[in-house]
N, C-alpha and C positions, 0 to 999 in steps of 0.2 A: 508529696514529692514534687518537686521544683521541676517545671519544665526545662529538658537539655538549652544550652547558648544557644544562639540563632547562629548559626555559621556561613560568612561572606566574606567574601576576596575585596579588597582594597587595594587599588592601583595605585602607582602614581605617576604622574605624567607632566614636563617642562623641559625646558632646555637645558643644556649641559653645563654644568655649574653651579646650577641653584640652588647645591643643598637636598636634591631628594635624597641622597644615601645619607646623610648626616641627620634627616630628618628622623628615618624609620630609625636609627639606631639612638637617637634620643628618645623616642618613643619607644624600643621595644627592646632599648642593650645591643643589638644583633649589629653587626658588619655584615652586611649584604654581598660587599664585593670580596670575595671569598678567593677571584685568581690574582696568581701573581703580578699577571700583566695588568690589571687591572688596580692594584695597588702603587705597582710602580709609575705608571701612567696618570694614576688619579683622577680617573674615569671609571663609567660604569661602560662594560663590556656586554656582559652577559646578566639575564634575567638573576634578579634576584631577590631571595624570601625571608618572613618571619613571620611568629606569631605575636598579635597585638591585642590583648584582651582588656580593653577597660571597665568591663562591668562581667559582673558573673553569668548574665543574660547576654551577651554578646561577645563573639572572637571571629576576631578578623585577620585572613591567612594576608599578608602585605605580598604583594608583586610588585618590587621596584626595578622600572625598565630604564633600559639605556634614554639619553638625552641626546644622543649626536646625532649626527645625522647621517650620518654612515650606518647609523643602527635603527634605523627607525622598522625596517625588516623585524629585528628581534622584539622592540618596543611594540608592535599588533600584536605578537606572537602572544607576548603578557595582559595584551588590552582586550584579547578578546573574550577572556573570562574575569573581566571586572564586575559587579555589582555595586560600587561606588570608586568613582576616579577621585584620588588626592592632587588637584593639581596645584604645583609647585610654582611658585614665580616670586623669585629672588627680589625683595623690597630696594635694593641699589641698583637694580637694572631694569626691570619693567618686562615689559613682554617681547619678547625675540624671537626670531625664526622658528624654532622647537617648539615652542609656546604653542603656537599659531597651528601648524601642521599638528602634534599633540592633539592638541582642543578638536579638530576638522577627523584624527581617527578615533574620537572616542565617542563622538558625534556618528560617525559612519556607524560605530559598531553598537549602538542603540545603548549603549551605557547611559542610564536614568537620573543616575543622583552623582553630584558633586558637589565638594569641600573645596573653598581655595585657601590655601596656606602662602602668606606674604614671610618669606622664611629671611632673614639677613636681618631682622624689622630691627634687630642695633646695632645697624651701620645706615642707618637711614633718621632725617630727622621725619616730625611729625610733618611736616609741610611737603617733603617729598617722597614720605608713606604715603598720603593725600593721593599724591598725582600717580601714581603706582597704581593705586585703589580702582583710580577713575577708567586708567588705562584697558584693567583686566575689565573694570563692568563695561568697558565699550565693546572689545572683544565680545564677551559671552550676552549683550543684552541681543543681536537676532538668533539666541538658541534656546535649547529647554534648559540652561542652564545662569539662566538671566537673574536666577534668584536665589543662587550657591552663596552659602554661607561666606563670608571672608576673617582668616584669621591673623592677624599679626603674631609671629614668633620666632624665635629663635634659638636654634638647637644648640649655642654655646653657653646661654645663659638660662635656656630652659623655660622664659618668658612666651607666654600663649598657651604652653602646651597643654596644661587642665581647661582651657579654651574649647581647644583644636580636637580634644578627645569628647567633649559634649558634644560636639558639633558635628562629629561622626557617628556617636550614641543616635543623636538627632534621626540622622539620614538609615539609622539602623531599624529604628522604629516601622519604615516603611514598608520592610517584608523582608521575604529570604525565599530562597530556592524549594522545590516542592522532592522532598525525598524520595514519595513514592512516585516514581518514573523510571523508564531505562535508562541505564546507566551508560554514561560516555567521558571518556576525560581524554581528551588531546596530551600527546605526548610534548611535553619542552625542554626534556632533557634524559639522556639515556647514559650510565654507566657500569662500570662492575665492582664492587665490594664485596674484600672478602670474606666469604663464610654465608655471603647472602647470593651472590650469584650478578643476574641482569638485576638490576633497577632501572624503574623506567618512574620520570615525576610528572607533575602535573595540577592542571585545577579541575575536581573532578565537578563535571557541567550539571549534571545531573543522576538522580538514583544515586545506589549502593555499589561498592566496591568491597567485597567481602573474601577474609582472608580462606584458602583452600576452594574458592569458585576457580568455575574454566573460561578466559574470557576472548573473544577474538584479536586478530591484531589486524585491522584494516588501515590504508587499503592493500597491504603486501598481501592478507592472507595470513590463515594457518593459527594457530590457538595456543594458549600458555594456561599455565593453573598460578593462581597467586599464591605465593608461598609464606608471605607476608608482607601487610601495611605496616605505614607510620604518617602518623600524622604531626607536621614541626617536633620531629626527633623521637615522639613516643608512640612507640608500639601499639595498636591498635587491633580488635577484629573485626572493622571496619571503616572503610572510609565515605561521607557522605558528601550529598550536593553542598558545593559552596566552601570545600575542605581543598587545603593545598595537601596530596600525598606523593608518598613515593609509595612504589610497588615493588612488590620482588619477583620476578616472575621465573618460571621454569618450562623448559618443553622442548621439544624438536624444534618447533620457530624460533625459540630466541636463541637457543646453541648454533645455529645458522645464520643470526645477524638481522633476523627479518624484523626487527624494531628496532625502531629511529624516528629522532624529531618530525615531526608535522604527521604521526601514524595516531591513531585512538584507538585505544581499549573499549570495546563495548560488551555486552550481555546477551545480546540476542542476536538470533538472523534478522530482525526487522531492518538490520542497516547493511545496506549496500554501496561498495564507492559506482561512483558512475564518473565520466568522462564529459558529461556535459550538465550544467543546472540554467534552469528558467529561474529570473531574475527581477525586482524592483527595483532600478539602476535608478542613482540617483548623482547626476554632476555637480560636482565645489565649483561654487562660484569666487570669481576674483583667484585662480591661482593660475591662470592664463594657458589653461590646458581644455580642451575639448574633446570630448568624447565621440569619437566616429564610426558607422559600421566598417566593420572590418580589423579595426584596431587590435592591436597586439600590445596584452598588460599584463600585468602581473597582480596575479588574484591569492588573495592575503586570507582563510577561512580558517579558523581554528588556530592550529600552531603549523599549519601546513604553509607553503609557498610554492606556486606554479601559473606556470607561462599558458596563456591562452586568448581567442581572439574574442572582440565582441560583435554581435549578431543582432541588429536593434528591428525591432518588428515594426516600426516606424520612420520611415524619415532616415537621412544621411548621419544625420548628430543629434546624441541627447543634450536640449539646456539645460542650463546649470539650475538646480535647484528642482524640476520637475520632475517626479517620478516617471521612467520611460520602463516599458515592459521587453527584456532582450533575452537571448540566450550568452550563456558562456561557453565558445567551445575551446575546452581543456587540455592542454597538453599531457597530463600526467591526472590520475584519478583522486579525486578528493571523498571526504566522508561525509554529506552534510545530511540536515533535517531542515524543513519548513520550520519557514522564522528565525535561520539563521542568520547571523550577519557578517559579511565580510567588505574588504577592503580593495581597492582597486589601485596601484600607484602605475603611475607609467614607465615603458620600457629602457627609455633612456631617453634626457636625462632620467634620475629617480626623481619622483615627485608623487606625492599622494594629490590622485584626481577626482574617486569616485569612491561609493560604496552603494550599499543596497543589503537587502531582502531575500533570499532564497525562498524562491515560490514553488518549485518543484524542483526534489534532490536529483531525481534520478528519473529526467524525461526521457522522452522520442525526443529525435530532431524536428523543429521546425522553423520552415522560412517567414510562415504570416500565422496571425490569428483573424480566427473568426470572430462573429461578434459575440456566442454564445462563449468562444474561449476567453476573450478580455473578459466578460462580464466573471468568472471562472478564478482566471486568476486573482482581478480584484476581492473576488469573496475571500479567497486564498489567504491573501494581504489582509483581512479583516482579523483572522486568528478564529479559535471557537466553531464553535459547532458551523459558523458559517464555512469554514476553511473545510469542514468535511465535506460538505453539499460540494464544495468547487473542488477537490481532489476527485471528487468521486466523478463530477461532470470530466474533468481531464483525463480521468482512466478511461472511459467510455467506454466500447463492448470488451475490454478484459477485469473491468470493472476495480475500485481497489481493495488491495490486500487488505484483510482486518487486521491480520496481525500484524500489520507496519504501519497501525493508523497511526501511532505515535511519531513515527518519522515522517509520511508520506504527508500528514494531515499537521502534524503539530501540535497533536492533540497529546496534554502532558494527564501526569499521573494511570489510573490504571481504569478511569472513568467510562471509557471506549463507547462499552457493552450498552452503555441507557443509550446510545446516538440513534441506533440502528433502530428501523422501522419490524414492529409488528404487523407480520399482516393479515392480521385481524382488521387492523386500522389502516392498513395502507390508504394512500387517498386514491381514487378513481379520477377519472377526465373530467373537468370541472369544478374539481372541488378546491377550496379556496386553500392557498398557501402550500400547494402540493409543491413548487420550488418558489426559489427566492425567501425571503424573510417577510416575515409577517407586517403589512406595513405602517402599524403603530411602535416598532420598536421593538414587541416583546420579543423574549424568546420560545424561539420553533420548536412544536409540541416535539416528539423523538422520532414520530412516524412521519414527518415531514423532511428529514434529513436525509436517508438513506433508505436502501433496502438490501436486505444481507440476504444471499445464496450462499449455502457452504461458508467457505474462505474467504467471499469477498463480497464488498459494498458496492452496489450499482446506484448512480442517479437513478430520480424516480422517471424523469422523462424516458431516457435509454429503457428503464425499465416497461415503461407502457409502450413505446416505440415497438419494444419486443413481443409483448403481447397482442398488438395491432397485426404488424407482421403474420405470428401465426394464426392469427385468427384468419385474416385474409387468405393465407398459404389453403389452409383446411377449407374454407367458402369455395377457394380455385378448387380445388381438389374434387369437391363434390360436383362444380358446374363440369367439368372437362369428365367426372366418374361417376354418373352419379347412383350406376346400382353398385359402386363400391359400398361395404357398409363403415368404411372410413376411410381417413386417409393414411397412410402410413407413418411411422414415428418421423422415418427420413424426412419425409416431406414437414414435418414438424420445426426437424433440425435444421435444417436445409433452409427455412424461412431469415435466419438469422444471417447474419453477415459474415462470412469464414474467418474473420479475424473476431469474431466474439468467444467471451471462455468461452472452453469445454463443460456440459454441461449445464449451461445457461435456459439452451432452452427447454429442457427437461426441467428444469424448474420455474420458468414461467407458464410449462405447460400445468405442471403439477398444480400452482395457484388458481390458473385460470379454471382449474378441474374443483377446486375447495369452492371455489366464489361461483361455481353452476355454469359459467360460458363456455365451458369446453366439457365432451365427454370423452375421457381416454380407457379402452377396453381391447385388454391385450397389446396386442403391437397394432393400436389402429389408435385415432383420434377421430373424432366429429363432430359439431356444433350439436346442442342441445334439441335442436329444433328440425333438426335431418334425421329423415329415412329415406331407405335404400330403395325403391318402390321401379315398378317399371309404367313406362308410357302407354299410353291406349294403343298406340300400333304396334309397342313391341308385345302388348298382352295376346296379340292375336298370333304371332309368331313360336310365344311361348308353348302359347296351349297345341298348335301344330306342332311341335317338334314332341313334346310330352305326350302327344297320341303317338306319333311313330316309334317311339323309345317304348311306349307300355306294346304296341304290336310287335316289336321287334327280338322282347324276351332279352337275351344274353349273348345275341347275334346284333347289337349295336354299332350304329353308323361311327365312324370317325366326324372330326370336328366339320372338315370340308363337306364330308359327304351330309352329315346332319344340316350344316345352312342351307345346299341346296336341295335337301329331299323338302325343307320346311319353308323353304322361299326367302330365306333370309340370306343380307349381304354378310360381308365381312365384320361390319361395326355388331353385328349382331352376337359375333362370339361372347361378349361382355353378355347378355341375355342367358347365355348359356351357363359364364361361373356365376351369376345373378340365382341362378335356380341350384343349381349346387348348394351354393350357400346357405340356401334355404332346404335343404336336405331332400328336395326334390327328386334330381337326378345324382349319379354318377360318372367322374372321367375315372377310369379302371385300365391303370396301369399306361399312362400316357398311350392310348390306343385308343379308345371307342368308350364311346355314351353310353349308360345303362339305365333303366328306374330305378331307382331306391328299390320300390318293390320288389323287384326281379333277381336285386341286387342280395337283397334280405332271404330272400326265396330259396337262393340259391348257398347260402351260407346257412340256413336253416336245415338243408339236404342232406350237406355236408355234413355237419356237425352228427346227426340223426342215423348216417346210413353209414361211415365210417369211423366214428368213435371211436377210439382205443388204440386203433392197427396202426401198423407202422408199417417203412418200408413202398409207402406205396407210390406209385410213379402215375406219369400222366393218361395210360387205357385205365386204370383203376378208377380215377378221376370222371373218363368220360363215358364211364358207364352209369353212374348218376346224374350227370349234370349234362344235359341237353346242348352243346356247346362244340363247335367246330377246333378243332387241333389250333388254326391262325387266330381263336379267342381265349382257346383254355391256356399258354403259357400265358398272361397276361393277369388273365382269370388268376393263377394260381397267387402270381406273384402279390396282387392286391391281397390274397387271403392270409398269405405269408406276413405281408405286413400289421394287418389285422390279428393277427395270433389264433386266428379259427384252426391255421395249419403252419407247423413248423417246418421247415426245408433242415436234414441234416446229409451229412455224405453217401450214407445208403438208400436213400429216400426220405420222402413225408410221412410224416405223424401227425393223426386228428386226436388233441387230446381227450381224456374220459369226459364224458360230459357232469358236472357235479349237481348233485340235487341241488334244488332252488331251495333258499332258504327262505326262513317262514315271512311273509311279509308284516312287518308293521305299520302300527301308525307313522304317519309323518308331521315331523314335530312342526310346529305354529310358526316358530321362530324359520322365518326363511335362512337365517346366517347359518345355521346350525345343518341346513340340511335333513337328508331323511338318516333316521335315527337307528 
């Protein structure tokens, strides 16, 4: 079975007049200019499409954009889901204004491969086809596209065109869009037709678009179900990357109007609009515009258009040519993903000035970077597993989402899951290549990239940062407590930053508990290497108060009174739940100290001399249990709690006492318990 056509979008792009509409419909039949005005006028107005398939292995969706320059707005709109630009330049004129600005957006928008087609080539002789030639390679020799095929031909005589379709064959060879990925297509056109409803079209950017899915409509909001595709006029039950479709969509959103041009269709929540994106700005040189902070432009992403200022983390003005690192702030919400790219013209006059990079969709504000964020966002710029390392440095303590590594990271396909560190392997302090890239080139084993809690990826530093943290917090912990026999989770929690996730540090406690540096028991933590122990002068205080408490019976001091009958200060009350803990003493009923013994003794009495009865109140009480009226409520209440004795509304009940059962061995295996 034959591998399905490789499916890519083909642009085209020149000044007004040159023959791009006359070209795509000698190639593919089709009239593009489809509105009236646009026929009457004899201009291209509005985007327009066709299918162009010259080999069984290849179809190419054509997006032929306006030329004027009144339209150069809608011409991005088309440019920014090219995969190869056809750029058009009329063999009896040469290069012109459109030309020029054309060539400078599709440059912006990181469009890789071009075809140049010299179209009019017989109304031109050979001698000034020649200088034409020379014209466009002066043009395109300082670009990536210094080495575009050139073809002569002409859409009235048909001359070049089995040429002009190798030549894009050629450029086809080079790859194609990756299927498996979320899906998104900008919207560049929205109508109704009847019997189908909303249609809404498009280049779809990446992934599937599939017929009877439910898909968002950002960034209005709110969701539609597809009710069907088409792909160049045929029905489909789905539509892939690199496909021009229309959609038909159905819902509460679109019965209320809430899709329209520059909105995308996507698949998941991994995408969110945001109001501001962190940026690789980069200024056109020689078009006599300069880029300044604060400027106010018009920011060209997708099929979208909106007003917003720029925020350069450097210096007054980007120059032209050099990548400068800024924020966008946006007047109206865009959709993007890292590595996307858009277009920058100015606010008036119009003039395309800039483009760049989208390095983070959907920042924080900010005014500077650090030097650990330049380095951050450069990884960013890198693409690949580097670009996760540098999302995850910029998420810092909320760490980033996994499931929006695709967007947040730019990480394409469904690949994710191998990035994320085991940690088994995690790397420790010292160990070599735990950030940054390996410095011979290769690539970063998987546990060198990230570390995943739950939902989200942490840098490995922020990560060990966090561990260092609690480790310190618990050391504090123990110097300031030290007959605590740990320290509490709080203090755990508490070591970390109030703006780090939830639950972060319970999961670097939990690590640090698997790899032996930390001991977590119950609601405590502790260092491996601590006990709870007392000081040579508090042991002497201990053992005084433990003689008073065993002479004292069930007639025990209060806390005050117990430091001063045993000679101890205030700091000493710690001494006091110190032995508790160790099942020494008793505090019984927040009133007065007991011995265990006494304690035991006395619950032993109980149990023994009132068994069964019910009914019974506090003389019945103190005629067993040796203990003054101002100790027995107290008394009782602790037994109440203990279940020796129930409190009901007519009185106490000491339940029947049950024969002991037989004892057995106890099993080997400590987990297990006695058996």
């Amino acid at each position: 079975m034959s591998p399905p056509p490789a499916n890519l979008i083909l642009g085209t792009a020149g000044h007004i007049d040159h023959g791009k509409t006359s070209l795509v419909k000698a190639l593919t039949g089709v009239d593009t200019d489809r509105l009236a005005e646009e026929k009457r006028r004899g201009i291209t107005i509005e985007l327009g499409f066709a299918r162009y398939a010259p080999s069984e292995a290849c179809s190419f969706g054509i997006v032929d954009v306006p030329g004027h320059e009144a339209f150069v707005r809608t011409m991005v709109a088309g440019a920014t889901g090219m995969d190869v630009v056809l750029l058009v330049v009329a063999a009896d004129e040469g290069v012109m204004p459109q030309t020029r600005e054309h060539v400078a957006v599709v440059r912006l928008l990181g469009v890789e491969r071009m075809v140049v087609a010299l179209t009019k080539a017989d109304l031109a002789d050979e001698e000034w086809l020649a200088l034409v030639a020379e014209d466009v390679s002066d043009l395109l020799a300082e670009t990536r596209y210094a080495e575009a095929e050139m073809v002569p031909v002409s859409a009235e005589t048909g001359e070049g065109l089995d040429k002009l379709a190798a030549a894009l064959l050629r450029c086809a060879e080079e790859g194609e869009r990756d299927r498996d990925d979320l899906a998104r297509m900008p919207v560049d056109r929205v109508f109704a037709v009847d019997g189908a409803g909303t249609v809404a079209t498009g280049t779809l950017w990446s992934g599937r678009l599939e017929r009877g899915r439910t898909v968002r409509i950002l960034p209005g909001g709110g969701e539609a179900r597809i009710r069907a595709v088409e792909v160049h006029g045929e029905s489909v039950g789905a539509a892939e990357a690199g496909q021009r479709a229309a959609v038909a969509l159905t819902g509460a959103a679109v019965r209320r109007g809430r899709v329209r041009r520059g909105d995308v269709l996507v698949d998941s929540d991994a995408w969110r609009p945001s109001m501001m994106l962190t940026v690789e700005l980069a200024a056109l040189d020689g078009v006599g515009w300069t880029v300044e902070h604060g400027q106010r432009v018009r920011v060209h992403l997708g099929t979208a258009e909106t007003f917003g200022r720029v925020v350069l983390f450097s210096g007054d003005s980007a120059p032209p040519g050099v990548p400068a690192p800024a924020q966008l702030r946006l007047e109206s919400p865009v959709v993007a993903r890292n590595g996307d790219r858009f277009v920058i013209r100015s606010y008036s006059p119009l003039a395309t000035i800039a483009g760049g990079l989208v390095l983070e969709p959907s920042p924080p504000k900010r005014k500077r970077l650090s030097a650990r964020e330049r380095e951050a966002l450069a990884a960013v710029a890198r693409g690949g597993t580097a670009a996760v390392r540098g999302a995850a440095v910029l998420a810092g303590w909320q760490g980033l989402e996994a499931e929006a590594l695709g967007v947040l990271a730019g990480w394409r396909g469904q690949g994710g899951a191998g990035l994320l560190a085991d940690d088994r392997r995690w790397p420790r302090e010292g160990a070599t290549g735990a950030s940054g890239d390996s410095g011979d080139g290769a690539a970063p084993e998987p546990s060198q990239v990230a570390w995943r809690h739950e939902e989200a990826l942490f840098d490995l530093e922020i990560a060990a940062e966090g561990e260092a943290r609690i480790l310190e917090a618990v050391r504090g912990h123990h110097r300031r407590r030290p007959l605590d026999a740990g320290a509490p989770l709080d203090v755990v929690r508490n070591a970390l930053p109030s703006r780090a996730r939830a639950k972060l540090a319970d999961g670097l406690a939990a690590r640090l508990a698997r790899d032996g540096r930390l001991v977590v028991e119950g609601k405590t933590a502790r260092l491996p290497e601590f006990r709870a122990a007392l000081a040579p002068e508090q042991e002497g205080f201990a053992e005084r108060a433990a003689a008073l408490l065993e002479a004292a019976g069930l007639e025990g001091p209060s806390t005050e009174e117990l430091l001063a009958q045993a000679g101890g200060g205030a700091e000493d009350a710690a001494v006091l739940d110190f032995m508790a803990g160790q099942g020494r003493i008793r505090y019984v009923g927040d009133a007065f100290w007991v011995s265990a013994e006494a304690l035991n003794v006395a619950v032993a009495v109980v149990t023994e001399r009132l068994a069964g009865l019910e009914g019974l109140g506090p003389k019945d009480f103190r005629e067993v249990l040796p203990v003054s009226r101002k100790r027995l409520i107290p008394l009782l209440a602790y037994l109440d709690s203990e279940g020796t004795t129930v409190r009901e509304p007519e009185g106490r009940r000491v339940p029947a006492r049950r024969r002991a059962p037989r004892q057995r061995a106890i099993d080997p295996n400590p987990a297990h318990g006695v058996s």
